[in-house]
N, C-alpha and C positions, 0 to 999 in steps of 0.2 A: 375456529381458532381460539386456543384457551388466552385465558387472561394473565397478563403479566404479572410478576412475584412487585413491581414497581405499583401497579393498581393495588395489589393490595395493601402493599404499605402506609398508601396514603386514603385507603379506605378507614382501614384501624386506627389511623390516625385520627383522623374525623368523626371516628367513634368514641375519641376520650372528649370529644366538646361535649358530647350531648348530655345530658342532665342525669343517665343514667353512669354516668363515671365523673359525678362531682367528686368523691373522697379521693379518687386516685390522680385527678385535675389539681385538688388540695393538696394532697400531700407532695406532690411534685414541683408546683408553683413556691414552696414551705421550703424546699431543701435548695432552690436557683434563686432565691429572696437572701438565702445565709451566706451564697458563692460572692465571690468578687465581683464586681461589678464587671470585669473582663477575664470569662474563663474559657480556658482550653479545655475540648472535646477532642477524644479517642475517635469520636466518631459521630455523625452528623445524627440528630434525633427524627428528621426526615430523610430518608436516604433517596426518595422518589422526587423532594422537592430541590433539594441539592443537586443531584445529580442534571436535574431537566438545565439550570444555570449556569452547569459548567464541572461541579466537582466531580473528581478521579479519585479512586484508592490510589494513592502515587505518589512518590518523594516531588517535595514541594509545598504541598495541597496543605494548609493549616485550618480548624474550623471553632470559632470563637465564639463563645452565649452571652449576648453585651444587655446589660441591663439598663432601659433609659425609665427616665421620671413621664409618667401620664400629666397629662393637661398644661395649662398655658403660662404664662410668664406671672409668678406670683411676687405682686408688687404691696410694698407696705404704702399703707395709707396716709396719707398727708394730713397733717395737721391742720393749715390755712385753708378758709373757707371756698368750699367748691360743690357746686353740686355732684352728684352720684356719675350723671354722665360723662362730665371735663376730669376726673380724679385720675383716671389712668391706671386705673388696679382691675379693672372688668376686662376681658375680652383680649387682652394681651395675647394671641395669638402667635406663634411661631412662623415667621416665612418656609424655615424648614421643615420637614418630615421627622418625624421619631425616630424611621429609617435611618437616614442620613446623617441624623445626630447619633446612629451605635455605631455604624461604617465608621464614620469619620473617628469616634472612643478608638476602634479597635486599631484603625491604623497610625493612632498617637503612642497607642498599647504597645505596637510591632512597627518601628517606623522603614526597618530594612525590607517590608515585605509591600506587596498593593492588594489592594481588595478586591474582589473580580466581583462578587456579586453578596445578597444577604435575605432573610425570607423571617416571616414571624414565625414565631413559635408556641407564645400562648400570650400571657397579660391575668392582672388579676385587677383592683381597683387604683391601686394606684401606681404601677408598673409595667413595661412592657418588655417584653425580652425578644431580642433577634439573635439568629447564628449569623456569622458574616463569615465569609469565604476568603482566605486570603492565597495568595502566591508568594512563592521566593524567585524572585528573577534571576537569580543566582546561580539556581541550581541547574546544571545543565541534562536533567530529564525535564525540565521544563522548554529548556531554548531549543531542546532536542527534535518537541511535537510540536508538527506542522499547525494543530491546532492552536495552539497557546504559547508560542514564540511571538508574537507578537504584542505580549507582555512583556517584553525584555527590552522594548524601543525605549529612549529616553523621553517620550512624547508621552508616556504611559504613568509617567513619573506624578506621586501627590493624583493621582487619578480620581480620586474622591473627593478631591477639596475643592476640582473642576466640576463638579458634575456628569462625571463618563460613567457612571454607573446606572443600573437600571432606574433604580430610586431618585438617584440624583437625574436622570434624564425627566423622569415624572417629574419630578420639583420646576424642571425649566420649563415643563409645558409642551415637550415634544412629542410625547404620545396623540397629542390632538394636531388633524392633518384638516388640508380644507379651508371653506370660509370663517372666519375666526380666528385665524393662528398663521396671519399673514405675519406678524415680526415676533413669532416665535422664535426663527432660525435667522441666524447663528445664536443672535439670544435679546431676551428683550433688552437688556443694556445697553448694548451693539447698536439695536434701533432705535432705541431714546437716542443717544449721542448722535448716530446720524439725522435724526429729528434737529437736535440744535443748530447741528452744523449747518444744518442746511435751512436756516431760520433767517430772514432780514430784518431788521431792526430799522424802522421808519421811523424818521423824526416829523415831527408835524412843524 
């Protein structure tokens, strides 16, 4: 059985990592550093990884290259005495994913359309760029396919800002099933709050 024209795509693609296509890695990451912060593609620069997510050649299907900032919350330093550890400028961590914060750009970018899904693309030192996948609910080749009419529900709506996306599903922790990940589902918040509720308060 020959190999798919999709294997290869995503073989060649994995062939501009390697250190033997640094200058075309360069020159590339050089010309999406000068784009918008949120730009529209003709056409998806993965066509094997897009496609496996969801994307169609097809009226609807929009494919956006969102550029987010690398590393963690850069905090100015305070003046009044504190040591290094209480100052609050180290280790700023994001609860969200880099993911989650180009999803969420592009569907501020496009606020008539939802996001379906989004995949990396490259990164250099201090950037990271994703395509995010979007839909028009609108358009009726979309409400048409049994596949993807089910983006058209009202419940579908702002889907990004909820976490229904792949990325945003990783954020909440539900890719991990099993012991460990008991108030994962519906969500840890959900089980904190039933945690209080369900709290008695003993006076001595």
């Amino acid at each position: 059985m020959g190999t798919s024209v999709y294997r290869h795509i995503g073989e060649s693609f994995r062939l501009t990592q390697g250190p033997e296509s640094a200058q075309l890695r360069h020159d590339r990451l050089l010309l999406w550093r000068r784009d918008h912060t949120v730009t529209r593609l003709a056409h998806p620069t993965r066509l094997d990884r897009a496609r496996s997510i969801g994307y169609r050649a097809k009226t609807g299907f929009l494919v956006v290259r969102v550029r987010v900032r690398r590393g963690g919350q850069r905090k100015r330093a305070i003046i009044a005495g504190r040591r290094p550890k209480r100052k609050g400028i180290l280790r700023m961590t994001l609860a969200k994913s880099l993911q989650r914060i180009a999803e969420e750009r592009a569907q501020k970018h496009y606020p008539n359309l939802e996001v379906l899904n989004s995949y990396w693309v490259g990164e250099d030192g201090k950037e990271k760029f994703f395509e995010v996948i979007l839909l028009d609910p609108s358009q009726p080749t979309i409400a048409a396919d049994p596949r993807l009419e089910w983006i058209t529900a009202s419940s579908q709506r702002g889907r990004v800002f909820r976490g229904l996306t792949r990325a945003g599903r990783d954020g909440r922790g539900l890719r991990w099933k099993g012991k460990g990940a008991e108030r994962m589902r519906p969500s840890r918040t959900r089980n904190r709050r039933d945690v209080r509720r369900t709290q008695v308060k003993v006076i001595p």
